[in-house]
DSSP file (Angstrom, degrees, kcal/mol; ACC not computed):
  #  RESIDUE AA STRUCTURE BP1 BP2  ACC     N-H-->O    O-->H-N    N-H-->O    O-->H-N    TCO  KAPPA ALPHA  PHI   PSI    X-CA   Y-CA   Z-CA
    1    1 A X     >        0   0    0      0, 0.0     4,-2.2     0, 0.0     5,-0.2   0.000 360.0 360.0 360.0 -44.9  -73.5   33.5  -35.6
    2    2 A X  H >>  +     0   0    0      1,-0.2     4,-2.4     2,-0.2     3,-1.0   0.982 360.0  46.5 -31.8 -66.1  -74.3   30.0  -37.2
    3    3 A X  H 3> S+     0   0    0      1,-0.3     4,-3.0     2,-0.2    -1,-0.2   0.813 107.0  53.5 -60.3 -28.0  -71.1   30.3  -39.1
    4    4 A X  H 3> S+     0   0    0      1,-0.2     4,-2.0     2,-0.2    -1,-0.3   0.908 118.8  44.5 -62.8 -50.5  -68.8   31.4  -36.0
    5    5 A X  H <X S+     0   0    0     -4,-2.2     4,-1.6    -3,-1.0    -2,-0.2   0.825 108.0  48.6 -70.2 -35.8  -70.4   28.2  -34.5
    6    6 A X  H  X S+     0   0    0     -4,-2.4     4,-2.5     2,-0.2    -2,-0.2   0.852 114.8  49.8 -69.9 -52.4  -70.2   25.7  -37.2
    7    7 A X  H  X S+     0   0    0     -4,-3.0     4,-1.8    -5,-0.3     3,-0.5   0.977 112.4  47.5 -50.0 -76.3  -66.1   26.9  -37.7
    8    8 A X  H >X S+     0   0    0     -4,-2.0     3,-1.2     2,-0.3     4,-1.0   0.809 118.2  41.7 -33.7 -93.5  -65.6   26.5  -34.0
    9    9 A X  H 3X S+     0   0    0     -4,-1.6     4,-1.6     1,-0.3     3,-0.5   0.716 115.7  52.7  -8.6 -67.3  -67.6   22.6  -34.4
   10   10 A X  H >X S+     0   0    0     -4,-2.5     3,-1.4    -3,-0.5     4,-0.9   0.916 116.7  33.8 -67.2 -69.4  -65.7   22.1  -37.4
   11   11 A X  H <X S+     0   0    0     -4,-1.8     4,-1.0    -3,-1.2    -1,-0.3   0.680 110.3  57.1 -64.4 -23.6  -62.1   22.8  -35.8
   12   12 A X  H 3X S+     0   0    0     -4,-1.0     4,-1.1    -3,-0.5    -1,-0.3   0.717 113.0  48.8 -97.9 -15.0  -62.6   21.4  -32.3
   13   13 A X  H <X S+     0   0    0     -4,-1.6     4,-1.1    -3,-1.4    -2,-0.2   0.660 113.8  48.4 -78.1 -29.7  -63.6   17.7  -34.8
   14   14 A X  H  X S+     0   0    0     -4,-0.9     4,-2.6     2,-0.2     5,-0.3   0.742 112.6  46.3-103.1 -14.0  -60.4   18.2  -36.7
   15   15 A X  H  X S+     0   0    0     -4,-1.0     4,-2.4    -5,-0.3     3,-0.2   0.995 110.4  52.8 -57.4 -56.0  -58.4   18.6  -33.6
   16   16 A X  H  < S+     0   0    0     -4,-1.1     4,-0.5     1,-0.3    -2,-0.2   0.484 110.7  45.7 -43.9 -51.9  -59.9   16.0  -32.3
   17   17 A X  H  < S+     0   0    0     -4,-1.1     4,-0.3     2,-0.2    -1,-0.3   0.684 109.0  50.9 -33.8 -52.5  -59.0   13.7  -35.4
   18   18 A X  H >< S+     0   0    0     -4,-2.6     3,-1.4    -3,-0.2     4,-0.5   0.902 108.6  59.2 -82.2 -28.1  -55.5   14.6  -35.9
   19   19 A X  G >< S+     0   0    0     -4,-2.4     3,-0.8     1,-0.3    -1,-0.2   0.865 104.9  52.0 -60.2 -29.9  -55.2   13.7  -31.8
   20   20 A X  G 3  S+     0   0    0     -4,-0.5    -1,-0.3     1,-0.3    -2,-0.2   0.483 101.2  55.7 -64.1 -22.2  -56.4   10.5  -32.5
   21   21 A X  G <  S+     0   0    0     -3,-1.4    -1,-0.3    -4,-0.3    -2,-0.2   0.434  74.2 128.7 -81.8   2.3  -53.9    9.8  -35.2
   22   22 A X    <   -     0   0    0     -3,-0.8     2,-0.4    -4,-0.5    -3,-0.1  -0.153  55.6-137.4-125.6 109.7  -51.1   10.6  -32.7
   23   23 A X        -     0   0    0     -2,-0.2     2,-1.0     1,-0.1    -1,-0.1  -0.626  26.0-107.2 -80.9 140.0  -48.4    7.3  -32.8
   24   24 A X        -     0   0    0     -2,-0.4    -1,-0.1     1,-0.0     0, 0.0  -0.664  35.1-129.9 -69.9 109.5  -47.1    6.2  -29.6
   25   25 A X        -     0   0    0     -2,-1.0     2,-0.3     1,-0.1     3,-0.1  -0.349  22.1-118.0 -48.7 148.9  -43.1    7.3  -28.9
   26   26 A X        -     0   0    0      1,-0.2    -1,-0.1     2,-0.0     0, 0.0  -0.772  37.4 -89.5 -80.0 153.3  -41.0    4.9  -27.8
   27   27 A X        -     0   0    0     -2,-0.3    -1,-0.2     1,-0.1     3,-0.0   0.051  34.7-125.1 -41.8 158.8  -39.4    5.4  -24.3
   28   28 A X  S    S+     0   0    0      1,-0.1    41,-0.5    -3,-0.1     2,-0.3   0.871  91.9  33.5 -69.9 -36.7  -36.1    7.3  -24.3
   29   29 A X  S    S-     0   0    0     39,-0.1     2,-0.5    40,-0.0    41,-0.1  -0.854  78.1-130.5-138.0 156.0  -33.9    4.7  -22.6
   30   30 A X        -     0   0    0     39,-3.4    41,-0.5    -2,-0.3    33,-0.1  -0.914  27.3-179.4 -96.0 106.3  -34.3    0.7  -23.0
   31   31 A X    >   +     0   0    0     -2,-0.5     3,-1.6     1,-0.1     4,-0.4   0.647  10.6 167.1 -95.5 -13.9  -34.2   -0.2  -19.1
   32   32 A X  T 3  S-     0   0    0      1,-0.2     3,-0.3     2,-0.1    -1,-0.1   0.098  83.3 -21.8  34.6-125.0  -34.7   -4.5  -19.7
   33   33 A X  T >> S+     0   0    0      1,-0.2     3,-3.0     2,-0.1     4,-1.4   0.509 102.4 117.8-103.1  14.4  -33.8   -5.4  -16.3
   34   34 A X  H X> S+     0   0    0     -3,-1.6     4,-2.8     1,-0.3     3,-1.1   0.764  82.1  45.6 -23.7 -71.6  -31.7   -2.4  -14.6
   35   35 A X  H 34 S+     0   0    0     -4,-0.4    -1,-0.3     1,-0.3    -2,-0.1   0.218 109.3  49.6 -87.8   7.7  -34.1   -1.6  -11.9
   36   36 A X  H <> S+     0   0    0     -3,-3.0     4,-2.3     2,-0.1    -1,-0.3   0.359 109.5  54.7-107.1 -17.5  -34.8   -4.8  -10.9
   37   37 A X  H <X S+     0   0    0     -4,-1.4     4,-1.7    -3,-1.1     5,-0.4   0.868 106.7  57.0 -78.2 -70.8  -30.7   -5.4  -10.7
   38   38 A X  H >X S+     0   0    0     -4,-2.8     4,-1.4     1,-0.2     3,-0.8   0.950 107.5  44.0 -36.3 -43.0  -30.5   -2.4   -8.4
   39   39 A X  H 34 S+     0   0    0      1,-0.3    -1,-0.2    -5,-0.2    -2,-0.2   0.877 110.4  48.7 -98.1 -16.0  -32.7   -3.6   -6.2
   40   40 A X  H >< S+     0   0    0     -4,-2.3     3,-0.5     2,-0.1    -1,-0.3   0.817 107.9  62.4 -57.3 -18.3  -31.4   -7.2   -5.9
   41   41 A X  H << S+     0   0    0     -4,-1.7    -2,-0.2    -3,-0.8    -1,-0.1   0.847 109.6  40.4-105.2 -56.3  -28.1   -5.0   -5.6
   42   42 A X  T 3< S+     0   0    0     -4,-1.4     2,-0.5    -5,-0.4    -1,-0.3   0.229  97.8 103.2 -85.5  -1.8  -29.8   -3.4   -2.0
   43   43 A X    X   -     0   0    0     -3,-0.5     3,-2.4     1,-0.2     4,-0.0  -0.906  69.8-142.5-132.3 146.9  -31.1   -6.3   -0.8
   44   44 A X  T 3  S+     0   0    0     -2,-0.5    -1,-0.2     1,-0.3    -4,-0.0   0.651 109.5  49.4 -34.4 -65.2  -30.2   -8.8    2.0
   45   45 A X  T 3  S+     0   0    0     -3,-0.1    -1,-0.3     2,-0.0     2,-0.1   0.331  90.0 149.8 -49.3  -8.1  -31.4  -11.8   -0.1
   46   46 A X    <   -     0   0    0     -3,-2.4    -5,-0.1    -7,-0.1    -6,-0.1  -0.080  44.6-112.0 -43.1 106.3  -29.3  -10.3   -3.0
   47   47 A X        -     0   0    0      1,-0.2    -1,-0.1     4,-0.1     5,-0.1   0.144  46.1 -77.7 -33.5 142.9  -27.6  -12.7   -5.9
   48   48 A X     >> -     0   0    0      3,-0.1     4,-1.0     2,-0.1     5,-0.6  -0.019  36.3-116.8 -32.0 128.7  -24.3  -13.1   -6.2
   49   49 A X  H >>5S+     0   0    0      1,-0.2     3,-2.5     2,-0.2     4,-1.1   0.636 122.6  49.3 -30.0-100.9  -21.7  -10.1   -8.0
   50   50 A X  H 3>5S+     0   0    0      1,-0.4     4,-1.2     2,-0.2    -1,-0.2   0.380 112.1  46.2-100.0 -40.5  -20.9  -12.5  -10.7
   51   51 A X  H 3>5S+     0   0    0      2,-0.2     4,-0.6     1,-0.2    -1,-0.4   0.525 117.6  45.4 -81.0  -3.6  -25.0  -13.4  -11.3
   52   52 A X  H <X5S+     0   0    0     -3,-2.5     4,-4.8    -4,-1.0    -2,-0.2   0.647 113.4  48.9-107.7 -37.9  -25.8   -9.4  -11.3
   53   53 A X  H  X<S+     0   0    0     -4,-1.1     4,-1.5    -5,-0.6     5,-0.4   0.945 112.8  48.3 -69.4 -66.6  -22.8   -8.8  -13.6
   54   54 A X  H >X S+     0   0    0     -4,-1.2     4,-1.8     2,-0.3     3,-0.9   0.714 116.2  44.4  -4.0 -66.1  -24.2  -11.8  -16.0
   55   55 A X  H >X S+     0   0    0     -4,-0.6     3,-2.5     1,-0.3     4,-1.9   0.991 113.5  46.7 -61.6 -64.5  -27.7  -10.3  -16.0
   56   56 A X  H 3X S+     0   0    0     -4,-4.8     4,-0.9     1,-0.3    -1,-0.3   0.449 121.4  37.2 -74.5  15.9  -26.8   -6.7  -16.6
   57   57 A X  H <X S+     0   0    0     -4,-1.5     4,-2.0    -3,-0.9    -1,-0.3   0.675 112.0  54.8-102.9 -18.3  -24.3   -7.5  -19.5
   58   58 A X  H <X S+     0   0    0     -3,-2.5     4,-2.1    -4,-1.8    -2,-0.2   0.946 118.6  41.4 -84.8 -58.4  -26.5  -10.5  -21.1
   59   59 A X  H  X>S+     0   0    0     -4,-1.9     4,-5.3     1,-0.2     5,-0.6   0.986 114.1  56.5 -50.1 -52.4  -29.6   -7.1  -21.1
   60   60 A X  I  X>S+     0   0    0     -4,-0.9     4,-3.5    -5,-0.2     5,-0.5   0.971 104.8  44.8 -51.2 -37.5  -26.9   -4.7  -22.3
   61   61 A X  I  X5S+     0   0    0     -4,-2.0     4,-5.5     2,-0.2     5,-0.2   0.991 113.6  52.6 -53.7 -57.9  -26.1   -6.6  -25.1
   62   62 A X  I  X5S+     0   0    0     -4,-2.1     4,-1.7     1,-0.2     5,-0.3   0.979 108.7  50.3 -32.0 -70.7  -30.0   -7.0  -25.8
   63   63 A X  I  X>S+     0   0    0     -4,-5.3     5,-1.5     2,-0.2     4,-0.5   0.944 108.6  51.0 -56.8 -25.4  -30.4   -3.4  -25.6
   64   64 A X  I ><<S+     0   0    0     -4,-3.5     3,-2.8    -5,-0.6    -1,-0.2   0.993 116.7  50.6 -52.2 -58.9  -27.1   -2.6  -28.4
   65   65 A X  H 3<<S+     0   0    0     -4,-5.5    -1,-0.2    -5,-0.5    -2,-0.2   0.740 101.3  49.3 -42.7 -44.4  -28.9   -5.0  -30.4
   66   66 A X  H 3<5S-     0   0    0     -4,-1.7    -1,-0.2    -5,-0.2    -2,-0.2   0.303 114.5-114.7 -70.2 -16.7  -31.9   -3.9  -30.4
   67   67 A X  T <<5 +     0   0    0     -3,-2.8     2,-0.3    -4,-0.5    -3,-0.1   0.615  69.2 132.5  81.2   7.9  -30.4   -0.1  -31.3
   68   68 A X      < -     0   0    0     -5,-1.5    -1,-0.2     1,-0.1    -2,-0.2  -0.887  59.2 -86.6-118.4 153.9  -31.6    1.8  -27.7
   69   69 A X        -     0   0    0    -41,-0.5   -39,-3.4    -2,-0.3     2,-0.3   0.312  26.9-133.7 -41.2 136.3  -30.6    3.7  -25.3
   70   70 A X        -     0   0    0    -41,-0.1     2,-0.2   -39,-0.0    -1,-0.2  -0.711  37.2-125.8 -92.0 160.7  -28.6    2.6  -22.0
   71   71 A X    >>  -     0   0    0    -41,-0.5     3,-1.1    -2,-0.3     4,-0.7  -0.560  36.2 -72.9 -89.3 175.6  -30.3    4.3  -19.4
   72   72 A X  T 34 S+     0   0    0      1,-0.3    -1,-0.1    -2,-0.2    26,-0.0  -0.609 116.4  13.4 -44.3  97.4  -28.2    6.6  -16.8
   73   73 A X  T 3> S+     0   0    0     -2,-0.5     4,-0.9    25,-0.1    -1,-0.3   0.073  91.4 109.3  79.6  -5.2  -26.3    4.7  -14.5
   74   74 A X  T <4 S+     0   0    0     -3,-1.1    -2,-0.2     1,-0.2   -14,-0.1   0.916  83.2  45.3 -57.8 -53.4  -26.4    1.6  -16.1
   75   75 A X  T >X S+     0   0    0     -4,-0.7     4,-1.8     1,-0.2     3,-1.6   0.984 110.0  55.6 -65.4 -39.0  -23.1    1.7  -17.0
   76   76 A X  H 3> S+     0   0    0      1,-0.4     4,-1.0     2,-0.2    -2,-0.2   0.645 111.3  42.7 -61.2 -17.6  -21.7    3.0  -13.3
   77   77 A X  H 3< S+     0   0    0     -4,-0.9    -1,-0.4     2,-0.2    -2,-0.1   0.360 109.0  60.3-118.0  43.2  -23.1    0.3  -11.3
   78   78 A X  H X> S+     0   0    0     -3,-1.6     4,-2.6    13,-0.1     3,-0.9   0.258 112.7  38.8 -91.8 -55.1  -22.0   -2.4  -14.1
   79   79 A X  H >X S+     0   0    0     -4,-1.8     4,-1.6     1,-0.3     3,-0.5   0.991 111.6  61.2 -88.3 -57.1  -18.2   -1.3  -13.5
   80   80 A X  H 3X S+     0   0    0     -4,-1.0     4,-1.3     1,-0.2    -1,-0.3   0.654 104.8  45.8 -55.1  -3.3  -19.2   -1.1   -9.7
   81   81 A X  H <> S+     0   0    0     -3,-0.9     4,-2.2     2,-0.2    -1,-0.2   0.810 118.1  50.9 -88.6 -52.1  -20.2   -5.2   -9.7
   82   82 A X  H <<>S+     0   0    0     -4,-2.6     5,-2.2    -3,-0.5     4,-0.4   0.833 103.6  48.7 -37.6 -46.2  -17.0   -5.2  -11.4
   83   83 A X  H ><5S+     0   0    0     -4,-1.6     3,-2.4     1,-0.2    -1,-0.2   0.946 109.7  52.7 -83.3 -50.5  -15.0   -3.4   -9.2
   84   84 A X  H 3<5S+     0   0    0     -4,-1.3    -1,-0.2     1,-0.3    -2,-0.2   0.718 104.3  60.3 -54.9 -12.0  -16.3   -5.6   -5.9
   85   85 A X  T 3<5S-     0   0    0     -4,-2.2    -1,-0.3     2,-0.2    -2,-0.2   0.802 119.3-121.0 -77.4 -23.3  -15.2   -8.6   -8.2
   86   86 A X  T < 5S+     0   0    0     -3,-2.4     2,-1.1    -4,-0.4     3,-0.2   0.260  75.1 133.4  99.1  12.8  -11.4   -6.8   -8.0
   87   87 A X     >< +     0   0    0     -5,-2.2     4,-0.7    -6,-0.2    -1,-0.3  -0.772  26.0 162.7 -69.7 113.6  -11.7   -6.7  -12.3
   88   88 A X  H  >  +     0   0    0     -2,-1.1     4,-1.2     2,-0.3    -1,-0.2   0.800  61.5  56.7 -94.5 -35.3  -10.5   -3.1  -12.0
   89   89 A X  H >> S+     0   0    0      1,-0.3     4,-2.6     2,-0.2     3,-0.9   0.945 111.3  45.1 -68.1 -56.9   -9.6   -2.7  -15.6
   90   90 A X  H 3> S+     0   0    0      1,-0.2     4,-1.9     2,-0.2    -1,-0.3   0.803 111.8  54.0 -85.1 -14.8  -13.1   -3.6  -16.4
   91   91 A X  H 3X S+     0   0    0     -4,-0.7     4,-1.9     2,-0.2    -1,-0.2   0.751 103.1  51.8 -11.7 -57.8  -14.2   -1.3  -13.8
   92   92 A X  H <X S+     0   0    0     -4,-1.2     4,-3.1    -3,-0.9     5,-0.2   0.962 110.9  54.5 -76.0 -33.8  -12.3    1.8  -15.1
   93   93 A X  H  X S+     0   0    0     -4,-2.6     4,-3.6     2,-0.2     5,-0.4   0.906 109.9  41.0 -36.8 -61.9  -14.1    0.9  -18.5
   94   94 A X  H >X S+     0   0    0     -4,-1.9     4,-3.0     1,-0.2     3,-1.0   0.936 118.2  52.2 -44.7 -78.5  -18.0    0.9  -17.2
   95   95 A X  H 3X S+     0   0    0     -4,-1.9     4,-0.5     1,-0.3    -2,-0.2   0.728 112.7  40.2 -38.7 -60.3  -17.0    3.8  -15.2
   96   96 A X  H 3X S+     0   0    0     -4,-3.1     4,-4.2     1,-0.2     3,-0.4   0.870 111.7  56.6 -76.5 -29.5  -15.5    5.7  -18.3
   97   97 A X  H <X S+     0   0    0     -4,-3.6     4,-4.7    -3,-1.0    -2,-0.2   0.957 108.0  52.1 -42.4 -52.6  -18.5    4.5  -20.8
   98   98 A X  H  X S+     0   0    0     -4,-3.0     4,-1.2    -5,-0.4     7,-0.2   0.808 111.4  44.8 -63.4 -16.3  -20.9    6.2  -18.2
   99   99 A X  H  < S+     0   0    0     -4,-0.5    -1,-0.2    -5,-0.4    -2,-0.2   0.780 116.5  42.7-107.3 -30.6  -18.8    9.5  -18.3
  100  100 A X  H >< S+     0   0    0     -4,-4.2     3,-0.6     1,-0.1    -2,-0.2   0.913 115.1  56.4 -73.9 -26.7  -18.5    9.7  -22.2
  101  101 A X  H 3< S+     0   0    0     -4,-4.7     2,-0.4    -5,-0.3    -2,-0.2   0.927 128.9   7.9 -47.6 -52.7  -22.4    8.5  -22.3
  102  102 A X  T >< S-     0   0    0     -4,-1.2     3,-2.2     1,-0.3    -1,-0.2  -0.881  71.8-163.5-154.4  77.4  -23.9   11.4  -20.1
  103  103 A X  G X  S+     0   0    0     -3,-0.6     2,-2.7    -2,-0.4     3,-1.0   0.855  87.3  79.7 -12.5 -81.2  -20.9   14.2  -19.3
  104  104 A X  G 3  S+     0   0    0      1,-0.3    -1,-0.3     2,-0.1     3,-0.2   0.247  84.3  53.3  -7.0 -28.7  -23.2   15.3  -16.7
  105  105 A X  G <> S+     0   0    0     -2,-2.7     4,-0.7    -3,-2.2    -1,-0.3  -0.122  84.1 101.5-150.5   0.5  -22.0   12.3  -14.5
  106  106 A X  H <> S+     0   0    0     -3,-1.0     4,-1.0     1,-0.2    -1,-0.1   0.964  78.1  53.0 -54.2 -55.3  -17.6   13.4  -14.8
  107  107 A X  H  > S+     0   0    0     -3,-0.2     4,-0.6     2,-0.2    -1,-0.2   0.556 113.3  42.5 -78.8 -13.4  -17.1   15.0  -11.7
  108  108 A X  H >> S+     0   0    0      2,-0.2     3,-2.1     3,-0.1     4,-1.1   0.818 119.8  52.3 -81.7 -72.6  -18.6   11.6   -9.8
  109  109 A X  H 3X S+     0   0    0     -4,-0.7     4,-0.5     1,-0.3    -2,-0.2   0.381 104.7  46.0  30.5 -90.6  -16.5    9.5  -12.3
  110  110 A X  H 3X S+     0   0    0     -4,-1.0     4,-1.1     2,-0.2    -1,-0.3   0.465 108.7  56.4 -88.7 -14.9  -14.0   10.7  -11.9
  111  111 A X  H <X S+     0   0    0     -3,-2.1     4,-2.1    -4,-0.6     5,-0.3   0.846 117.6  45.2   7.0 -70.3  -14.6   10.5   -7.6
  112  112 A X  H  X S+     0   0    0     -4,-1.1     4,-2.2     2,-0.3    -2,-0.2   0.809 104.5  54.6 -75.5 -54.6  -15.0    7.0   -8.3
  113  113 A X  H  < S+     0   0    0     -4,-0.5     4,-0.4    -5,-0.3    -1,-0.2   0.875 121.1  34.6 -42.2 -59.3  -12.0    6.5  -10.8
  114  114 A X  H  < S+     0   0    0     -4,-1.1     3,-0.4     1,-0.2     4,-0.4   0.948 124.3  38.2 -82.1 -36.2   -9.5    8.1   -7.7
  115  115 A X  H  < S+     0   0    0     -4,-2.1     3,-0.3     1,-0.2    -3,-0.2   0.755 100.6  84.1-108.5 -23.1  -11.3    6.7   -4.1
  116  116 A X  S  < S+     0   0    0     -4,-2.2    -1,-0.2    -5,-0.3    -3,-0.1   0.872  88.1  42.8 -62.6 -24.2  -12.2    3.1   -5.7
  117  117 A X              0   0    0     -4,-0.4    -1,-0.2    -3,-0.4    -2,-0.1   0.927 360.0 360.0 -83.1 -30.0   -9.1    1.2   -5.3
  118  118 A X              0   0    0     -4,-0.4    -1,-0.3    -3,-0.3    -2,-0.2   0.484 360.0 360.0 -53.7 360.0   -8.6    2.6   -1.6
């Protein structure tokens, strides 16, 4: 019975060890200042297009550099700053970055791609 107990002791310490060696992940997506750009984006007090587009391309670049992940929408409301500026071109661009980034995201896209100029 000792021994049954002592194995048990002995494994629940090494678990216990290796959990402690356990390296921190980095996040999946580099977010800089996205979510704080959305919500100037939504609010009354809200900056200027031309100061939203500034930020979020002066972060993108940071994040290229830096070798991480845009997050999920990042590009689509980039080309949407765009698109209220009447840059259309750079519009369809954001808009098509966002759809080769995350497929997932085509069939709005491409929604976006036909209804924006109307």
């Amino acid at each position: 019975m000792l021994t049954i107990r002592s194995g048990a002791t002995a494994a629940l310490l090494a678990c216990a060890f290796l959990g402690g060696c356990a390296t921190q992940q980095q996040p999946l997506y580099q977010w800089q200042g996205y979510q704080g750009n959305v919500d100037a984006y939504f609010r009354t007090d809200k900056l200027s297009t031309d100061a939203q587009t500034q930020r979020m391309e002066e972060d993108l670049q940071k994040i290229k550099a830096s070798g991480g992940a845009v997050p999920p929408g990042y590009y689509a409301h980039l080309g949407l700053l765009y698109g209220q500026q009447g840059k259309l071109d750079q519009f369809a661009t954001q808009v098509q970055a966002e759809k080769k980034q995350f497929p997932e995201s085509e069939t709005f896209m491409d929604f976006l791609l036909r209804n924006f100029k109307k």
